[in-house]
N, C-alpha and C positions, 0 to 999 in steps of 0.2 A: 361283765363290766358292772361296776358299782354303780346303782339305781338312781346314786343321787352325781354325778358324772358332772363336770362343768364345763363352758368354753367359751371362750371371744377372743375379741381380739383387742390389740393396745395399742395406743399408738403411742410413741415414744418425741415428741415434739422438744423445739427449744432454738434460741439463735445457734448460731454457725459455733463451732470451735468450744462446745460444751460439755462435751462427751458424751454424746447420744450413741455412736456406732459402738462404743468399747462398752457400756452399757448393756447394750442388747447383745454381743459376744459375750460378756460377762453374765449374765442370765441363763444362756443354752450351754455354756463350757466350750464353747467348739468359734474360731474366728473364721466370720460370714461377713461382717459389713469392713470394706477398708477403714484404717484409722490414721489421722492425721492432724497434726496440729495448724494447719492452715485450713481457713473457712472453705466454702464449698465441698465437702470433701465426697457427703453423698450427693449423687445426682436425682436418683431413681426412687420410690419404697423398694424397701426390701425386707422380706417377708421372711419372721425364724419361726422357729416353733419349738416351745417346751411343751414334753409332755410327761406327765406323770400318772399315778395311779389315780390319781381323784379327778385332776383338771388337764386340759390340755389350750396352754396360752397361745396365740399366735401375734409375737411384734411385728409393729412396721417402725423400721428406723427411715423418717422420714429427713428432706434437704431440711438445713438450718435456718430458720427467715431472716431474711436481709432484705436488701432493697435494690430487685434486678437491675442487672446494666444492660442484656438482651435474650433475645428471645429463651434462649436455655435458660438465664434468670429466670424467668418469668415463669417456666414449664417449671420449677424448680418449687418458687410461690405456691402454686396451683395444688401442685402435689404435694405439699405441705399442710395446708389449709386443708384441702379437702376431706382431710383423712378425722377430720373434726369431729364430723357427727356421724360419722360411720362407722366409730368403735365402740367398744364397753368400757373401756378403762381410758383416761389418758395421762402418762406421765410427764409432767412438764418440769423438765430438767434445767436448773439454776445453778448460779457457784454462786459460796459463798460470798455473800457483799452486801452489806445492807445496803446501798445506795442502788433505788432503780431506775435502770438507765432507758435510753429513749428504746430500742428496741426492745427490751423486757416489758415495756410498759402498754408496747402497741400488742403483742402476744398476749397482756394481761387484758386487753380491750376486746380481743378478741375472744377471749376465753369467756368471757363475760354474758356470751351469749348461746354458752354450750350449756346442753343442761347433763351431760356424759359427768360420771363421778372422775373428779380429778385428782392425782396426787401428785403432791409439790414434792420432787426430788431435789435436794440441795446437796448436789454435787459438790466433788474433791474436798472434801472434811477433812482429810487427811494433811491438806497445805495450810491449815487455819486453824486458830484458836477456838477451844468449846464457848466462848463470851462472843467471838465472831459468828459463829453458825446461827446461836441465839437471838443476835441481834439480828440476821438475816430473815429469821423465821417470824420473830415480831413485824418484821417491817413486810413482809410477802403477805399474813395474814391481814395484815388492815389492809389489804388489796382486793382481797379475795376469800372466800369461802372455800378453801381447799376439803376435799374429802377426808384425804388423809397430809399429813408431812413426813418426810422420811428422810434423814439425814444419811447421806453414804458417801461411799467412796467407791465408782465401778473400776478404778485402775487395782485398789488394795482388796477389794470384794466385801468392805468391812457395812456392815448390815444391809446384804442382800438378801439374806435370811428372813429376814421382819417384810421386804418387800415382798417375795415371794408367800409369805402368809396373807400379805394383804392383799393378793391377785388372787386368790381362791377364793375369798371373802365375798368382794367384790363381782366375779365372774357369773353371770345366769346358768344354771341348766341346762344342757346343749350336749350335741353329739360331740363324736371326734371325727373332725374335719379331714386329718392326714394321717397316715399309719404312722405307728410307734417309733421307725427309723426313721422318719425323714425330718430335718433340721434346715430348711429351706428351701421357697419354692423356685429359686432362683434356680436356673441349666448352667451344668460346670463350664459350660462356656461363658457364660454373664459374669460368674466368679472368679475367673482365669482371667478375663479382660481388665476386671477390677483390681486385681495383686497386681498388675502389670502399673494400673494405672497410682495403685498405694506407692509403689516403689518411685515414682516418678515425682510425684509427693514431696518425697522425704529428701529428694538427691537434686531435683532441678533447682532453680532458682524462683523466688519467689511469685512473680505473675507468671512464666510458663507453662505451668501445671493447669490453671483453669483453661489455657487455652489447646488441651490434650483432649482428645479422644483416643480410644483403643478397640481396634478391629482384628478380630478372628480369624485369621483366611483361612485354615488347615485345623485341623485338631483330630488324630486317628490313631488309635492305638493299633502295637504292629501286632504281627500273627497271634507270637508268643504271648502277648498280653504286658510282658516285663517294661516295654518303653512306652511314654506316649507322644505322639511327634505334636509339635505345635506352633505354627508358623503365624504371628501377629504383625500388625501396623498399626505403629504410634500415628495420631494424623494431628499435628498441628499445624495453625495460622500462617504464622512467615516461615522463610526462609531464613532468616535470623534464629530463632528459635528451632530449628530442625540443626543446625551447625550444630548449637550448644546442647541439644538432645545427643547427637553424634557422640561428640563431645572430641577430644584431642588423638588424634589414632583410631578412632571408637571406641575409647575407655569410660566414657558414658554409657552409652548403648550397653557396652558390655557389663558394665555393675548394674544397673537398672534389671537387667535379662539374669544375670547368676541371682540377686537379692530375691527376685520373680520367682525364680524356676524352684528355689529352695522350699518357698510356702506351696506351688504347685504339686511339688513331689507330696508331702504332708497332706493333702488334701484330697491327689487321686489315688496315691496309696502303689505308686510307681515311679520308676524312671520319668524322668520327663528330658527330651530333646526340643529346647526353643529356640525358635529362628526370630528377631527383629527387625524389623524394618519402619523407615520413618517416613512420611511423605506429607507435602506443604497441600493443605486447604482452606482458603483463602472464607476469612466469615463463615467457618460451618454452625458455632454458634447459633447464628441469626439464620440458618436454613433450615424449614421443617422438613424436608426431604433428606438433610443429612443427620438429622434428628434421631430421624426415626432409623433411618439406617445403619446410625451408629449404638441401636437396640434403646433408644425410649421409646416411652409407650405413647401409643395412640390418643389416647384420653386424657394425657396430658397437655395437650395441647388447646 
């Protein structure tokens, strides 16, 4: 291994709905965090890793900050924030807009008191004028003292290249944390529950989806190795919203679970056999017991 070897880790920060998870998909080549154009999308950190011949990055694409409505809001905050002063690098992810808005402003307030080298990513360049970005970048720097700025686009990939030169840069001295193969420390179970929960995303209606969780019950590949079985539960709040999960016939249920099963197969590198299932719990949100058993973490709370 090369003597002069680097590592840390990033924390990829920024409101809700900004493209922080296709980002960090965008960086490793390989999609690990779901993606969605409705806020909350991540819950958890979740943990990539590039690794290369000089450096080996390790992102957390952290929740978006908003302003909790309950207790899972609030786990959401925590895990956000805290990731603060506990990395080497932090990217804090913007679109283009010169005008900053009340939540950019309190993430700016906050930043204010990290002394972690920061760079200003000003996301989707690609929807905006070059006189747009510009004006963007003028008005973020009389905010801030950014380390670096870095105009991109993570949907187009168009100057992820100059980022990635400036995470080596950046980066201390350090071991390698994780072997050469692995691209997340997340269990195929945690990423399986997650596609379930992308798909639902994209196809429910607009408040349903934050009130989804997705539980594992089965997951066992058969003798032969060719299939893998996997039996989940959708768990939401009402009984209004578990119909419209259903959906007409079960042709919700049923699109949700084919839309699922397609990135499942791509990802274990098999068949996949998925069973769904929906069932009503009532404020799991606001339970730390069902929190945590709906696989958050401890220390979140």
């Amino acid at each position: 291994m090369n003597d002069t070897f680097k590592s840390g880790f990033i924390s990829i920060i920024g409101r809700t709905n900004v493209g922080k998870s296709t980002l960090m998909n965008r960086l490793i080549g390989e999609k690990i965090a779901i993606m969605s154009n409705k806020p909350q999308t991540t819950r958890n950190r979740i943990q990539t890793v590039l690794t290369t011949d000089t450096y080996q990055a390790v992102f957390i694409d952290t929740p978006g900050i908003h302003t909790p409505q309950n207790k899972l809001g609030e786990m959401m905050i925590k895990t956000a924030n805290t990731t603060l002063n506990e990395v080497d690098i932090i990217f804090y992810l913007v679109e283009p807009h010169p005008i900053i808005g009340k939540n950019e402003a309190t993430i700016i307030e906050k930043l204010k008191s990290v002394h972690t080298p920061i760079f200003l990513c000003i996301n989707k360049i690609d929807s905006v004028s070059k006189e747009e970005v510009a004006e963007t970048i003028n008005k973020y720097k009389e905010e801030l003292d950014f380390s670096e700025i870095i105009p991109i686009s993570a949907y187009e990939g168009a100057n992820i290249d100059a980022l990635l030169k400036c995470i080596e840069k950046y980066l201390p001295e350090g071991p390698q944390f994780f072997p050469d193969d692995v691209l997340t420390d997340q269990p195929e179970r945690q990423i399986v529950a997650e596609l379930i929960r992308e798909k639902a995303l994209h196809l429910l209606d607009k408040e349903i989806p934050h009130g989804i969780a997705v539980e594992i019950d089965t997951m066992k590949s058969r003798k032969n190795g060719d299939i893998v079985d996997i039996e989940a539960t959708i768990v939401c709040e009402r009984d209004s919203h578990k119909r419209i999960i259903i959906g007409k016939q079960g042709a919700m249920i049923k699109e949700i679970g084919s839309k699922a099963r397609y990135d499942m197969e791509r990802l274990l590198g098999s068949k996949v056999y998925l069973t769904l299932w929906v069932k009503v719990k009532k404020n799991w949100r606001d339970s730390q017991f069902l929190l945590k058993n709906y696989g958050f973490n401890d220390q979140d709370f």
